[in-house]
N, CA and C of each residue as an Amber inpcrd file, in Angstrom:
protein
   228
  22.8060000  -2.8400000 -20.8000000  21.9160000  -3.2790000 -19.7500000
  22.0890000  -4.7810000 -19.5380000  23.1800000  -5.0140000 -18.4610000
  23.3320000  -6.5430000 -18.2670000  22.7150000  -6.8570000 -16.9040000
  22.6730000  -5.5760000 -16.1960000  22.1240000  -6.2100000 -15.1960000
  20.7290000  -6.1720000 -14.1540000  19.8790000  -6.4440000 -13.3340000
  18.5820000  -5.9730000 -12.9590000  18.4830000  -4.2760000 -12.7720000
  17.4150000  -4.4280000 -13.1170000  16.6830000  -2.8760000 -13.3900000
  17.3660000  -2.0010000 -13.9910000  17.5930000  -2.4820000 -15.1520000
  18.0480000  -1.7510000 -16.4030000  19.3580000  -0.9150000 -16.2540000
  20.0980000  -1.1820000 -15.0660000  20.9780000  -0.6500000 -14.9940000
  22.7620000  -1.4800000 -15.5910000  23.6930000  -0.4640000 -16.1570000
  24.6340000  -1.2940000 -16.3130000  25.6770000  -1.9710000 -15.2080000
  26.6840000  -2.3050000 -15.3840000  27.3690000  -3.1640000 -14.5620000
  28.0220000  -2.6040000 -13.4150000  28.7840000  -1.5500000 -13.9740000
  28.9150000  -0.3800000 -12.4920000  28.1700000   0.3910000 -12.2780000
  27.2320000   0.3550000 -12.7300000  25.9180000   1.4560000 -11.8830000
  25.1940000   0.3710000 -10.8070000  25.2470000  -0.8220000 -11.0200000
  24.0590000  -1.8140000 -10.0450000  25.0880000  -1.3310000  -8.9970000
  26.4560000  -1.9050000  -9.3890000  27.5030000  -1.9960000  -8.1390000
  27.7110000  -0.8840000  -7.1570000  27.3960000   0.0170000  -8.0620000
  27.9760000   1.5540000  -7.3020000  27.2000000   1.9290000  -5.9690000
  27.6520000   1.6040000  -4.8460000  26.6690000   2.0520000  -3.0210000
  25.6710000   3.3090000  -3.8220000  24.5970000   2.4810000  -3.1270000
  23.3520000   3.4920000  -2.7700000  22.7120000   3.9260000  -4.3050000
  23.1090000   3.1420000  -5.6110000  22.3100000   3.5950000  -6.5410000
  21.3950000   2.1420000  -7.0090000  21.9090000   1.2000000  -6.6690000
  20.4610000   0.0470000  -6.8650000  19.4560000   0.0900000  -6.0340000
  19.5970000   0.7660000  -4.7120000  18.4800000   0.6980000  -3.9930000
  17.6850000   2.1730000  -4.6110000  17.8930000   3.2630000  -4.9770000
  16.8330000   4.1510000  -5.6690000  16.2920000   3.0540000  -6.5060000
  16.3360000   2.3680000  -7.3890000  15.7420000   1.9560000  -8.5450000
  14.7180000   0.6960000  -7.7920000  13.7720000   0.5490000  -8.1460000
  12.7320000  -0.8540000  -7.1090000  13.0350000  -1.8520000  -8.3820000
  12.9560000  -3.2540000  -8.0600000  13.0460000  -4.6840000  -8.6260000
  12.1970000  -4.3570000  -9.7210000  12.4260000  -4.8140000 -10.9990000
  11.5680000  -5.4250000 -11.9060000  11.2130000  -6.1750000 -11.7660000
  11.4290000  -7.6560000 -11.1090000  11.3820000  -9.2830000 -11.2530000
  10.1860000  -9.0630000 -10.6710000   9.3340000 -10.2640000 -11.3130000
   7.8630000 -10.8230000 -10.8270000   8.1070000 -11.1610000  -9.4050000
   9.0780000 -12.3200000  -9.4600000   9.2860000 -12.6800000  -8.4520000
   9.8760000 -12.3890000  -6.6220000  10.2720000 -10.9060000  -6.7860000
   9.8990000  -9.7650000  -5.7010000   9.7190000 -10.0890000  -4.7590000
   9.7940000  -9.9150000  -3.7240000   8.5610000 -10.0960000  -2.7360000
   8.8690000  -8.2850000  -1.5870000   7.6380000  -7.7730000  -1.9360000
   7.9300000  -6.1760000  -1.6100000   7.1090000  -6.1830000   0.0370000
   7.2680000  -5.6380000   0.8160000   6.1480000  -5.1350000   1.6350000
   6.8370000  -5.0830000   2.6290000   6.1280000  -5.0740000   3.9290000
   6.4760000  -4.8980000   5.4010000   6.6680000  -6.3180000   5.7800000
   7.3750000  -7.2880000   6.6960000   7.6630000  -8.1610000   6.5800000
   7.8160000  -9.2790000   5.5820000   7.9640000  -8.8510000   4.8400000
   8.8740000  -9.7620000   3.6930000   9.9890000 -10.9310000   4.1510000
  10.4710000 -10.6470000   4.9690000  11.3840000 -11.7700000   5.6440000
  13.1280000 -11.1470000   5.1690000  13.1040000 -10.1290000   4.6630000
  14.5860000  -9.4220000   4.0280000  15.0710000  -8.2600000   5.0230000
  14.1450000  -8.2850000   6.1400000  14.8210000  -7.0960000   6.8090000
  14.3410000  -8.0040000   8.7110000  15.1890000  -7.4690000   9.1760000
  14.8420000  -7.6000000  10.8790000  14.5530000  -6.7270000  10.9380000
  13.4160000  -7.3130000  11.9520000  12.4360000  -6.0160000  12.3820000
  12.0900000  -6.5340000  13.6580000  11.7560000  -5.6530000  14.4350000
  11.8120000  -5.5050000  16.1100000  10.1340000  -6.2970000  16.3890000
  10.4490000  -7.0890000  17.4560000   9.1230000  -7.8360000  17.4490000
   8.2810000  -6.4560000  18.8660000   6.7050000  -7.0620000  18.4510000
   5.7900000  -5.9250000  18.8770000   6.2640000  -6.0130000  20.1860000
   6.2560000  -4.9550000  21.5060000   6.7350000  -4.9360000  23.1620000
   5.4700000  -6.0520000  23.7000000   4.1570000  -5.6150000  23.3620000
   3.0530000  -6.6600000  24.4200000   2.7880000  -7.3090000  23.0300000
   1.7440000  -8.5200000  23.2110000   0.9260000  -8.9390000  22.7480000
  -0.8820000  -8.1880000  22.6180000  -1.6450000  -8.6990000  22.0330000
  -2.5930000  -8.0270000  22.0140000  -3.6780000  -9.2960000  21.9550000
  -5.0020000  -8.8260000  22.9160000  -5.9150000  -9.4990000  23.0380000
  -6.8320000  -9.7350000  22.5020000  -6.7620000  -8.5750000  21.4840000
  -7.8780000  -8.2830000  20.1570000  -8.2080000  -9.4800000  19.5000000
  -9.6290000 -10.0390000  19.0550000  -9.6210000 -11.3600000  18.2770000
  -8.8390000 -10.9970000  16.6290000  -9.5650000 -11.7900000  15.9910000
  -9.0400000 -10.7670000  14.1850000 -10.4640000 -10.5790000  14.1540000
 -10.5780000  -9.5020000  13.4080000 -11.1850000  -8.8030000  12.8790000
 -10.9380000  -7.1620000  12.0250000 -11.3670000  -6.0590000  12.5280000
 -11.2280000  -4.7610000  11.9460000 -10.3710000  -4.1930000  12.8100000
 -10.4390000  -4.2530000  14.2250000  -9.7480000  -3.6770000  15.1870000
  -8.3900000  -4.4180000  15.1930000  -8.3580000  -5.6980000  14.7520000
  -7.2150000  -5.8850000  14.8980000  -6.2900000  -5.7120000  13.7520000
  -6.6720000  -5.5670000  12.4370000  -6.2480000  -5.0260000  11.0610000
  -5.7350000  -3.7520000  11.4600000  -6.1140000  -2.8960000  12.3050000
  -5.8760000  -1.7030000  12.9960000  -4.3800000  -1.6350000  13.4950000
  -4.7750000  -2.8020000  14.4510000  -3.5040000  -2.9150000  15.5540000
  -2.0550000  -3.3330000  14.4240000  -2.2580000  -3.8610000  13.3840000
  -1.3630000  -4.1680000  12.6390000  -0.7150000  -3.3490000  11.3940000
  -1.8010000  -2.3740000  11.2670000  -1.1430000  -1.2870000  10.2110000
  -0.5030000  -0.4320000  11.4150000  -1.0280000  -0.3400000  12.6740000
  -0.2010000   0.5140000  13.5370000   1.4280000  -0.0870000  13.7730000
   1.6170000  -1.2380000  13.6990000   2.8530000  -1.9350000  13.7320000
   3.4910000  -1.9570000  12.4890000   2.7710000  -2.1750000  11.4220000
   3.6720000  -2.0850000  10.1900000   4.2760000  -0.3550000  10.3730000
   3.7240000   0.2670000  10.7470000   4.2430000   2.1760000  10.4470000
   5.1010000   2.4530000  11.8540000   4.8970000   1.3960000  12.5150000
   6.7510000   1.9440000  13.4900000   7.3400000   0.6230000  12.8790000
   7.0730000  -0.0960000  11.7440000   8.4120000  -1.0260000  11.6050000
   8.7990000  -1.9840000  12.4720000   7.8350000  -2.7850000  12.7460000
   7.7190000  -3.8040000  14.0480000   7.1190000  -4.7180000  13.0460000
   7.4000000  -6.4210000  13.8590000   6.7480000  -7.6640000  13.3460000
   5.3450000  -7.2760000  13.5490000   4.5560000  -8.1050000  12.6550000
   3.3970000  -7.5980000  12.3680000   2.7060000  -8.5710000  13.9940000
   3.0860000  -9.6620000  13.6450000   2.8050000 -10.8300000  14.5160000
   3.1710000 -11.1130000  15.8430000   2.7140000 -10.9670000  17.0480000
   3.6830000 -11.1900000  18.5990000   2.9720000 -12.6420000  18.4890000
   3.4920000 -13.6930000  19.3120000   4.0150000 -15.2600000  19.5700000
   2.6140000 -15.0480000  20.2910000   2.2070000 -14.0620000  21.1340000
   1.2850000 -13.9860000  22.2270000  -0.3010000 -13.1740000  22.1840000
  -0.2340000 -13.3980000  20.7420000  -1.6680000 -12.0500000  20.1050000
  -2.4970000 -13.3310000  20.1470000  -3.5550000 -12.9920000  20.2430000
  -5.2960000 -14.1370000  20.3040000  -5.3530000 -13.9790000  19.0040000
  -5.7740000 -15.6290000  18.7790000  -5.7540000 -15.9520000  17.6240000
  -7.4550000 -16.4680000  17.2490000  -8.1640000 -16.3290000  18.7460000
  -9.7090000 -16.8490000  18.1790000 -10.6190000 -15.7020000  19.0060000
């Protein structure tokens, strides 16, 4: 085991078997925009202030895989 997630040296290397296994490292950073993947920014903006409805509007964007954030969403 020389290399992350307990795997050996041609198993990390080998296509498509480090990604079954998830990071050990603290230092990680896991989720829906993480900044490690492009992801399609939202089509409109939204007028919603923040609150509950708009926590809404944003788990609906994280589950088609869209920026969580449009340039043009109300921010007060």
């Amino acid at each position: 085991m020389n290399r992350p997630r307990g795997l050996c040296w041609s198993c990390y290397y080998t296509p498509g078997v480090k990604e079954q296994y998830p990071s050990t490292s603290k230092y990680a950073v896991r989720g829906v925009g993480n900044g490690m993947n492009c992801t399609a920014q939202p089509p409109e903006p939204t007028a919603v202030p923040p609150g509950p409805d708009k926590v809404a509007i944003l788990a609906e964007r994280a589950a088609r895989g869209e920026q969580l954030f449009h340039e043009g969403d109300a921010i007060v």
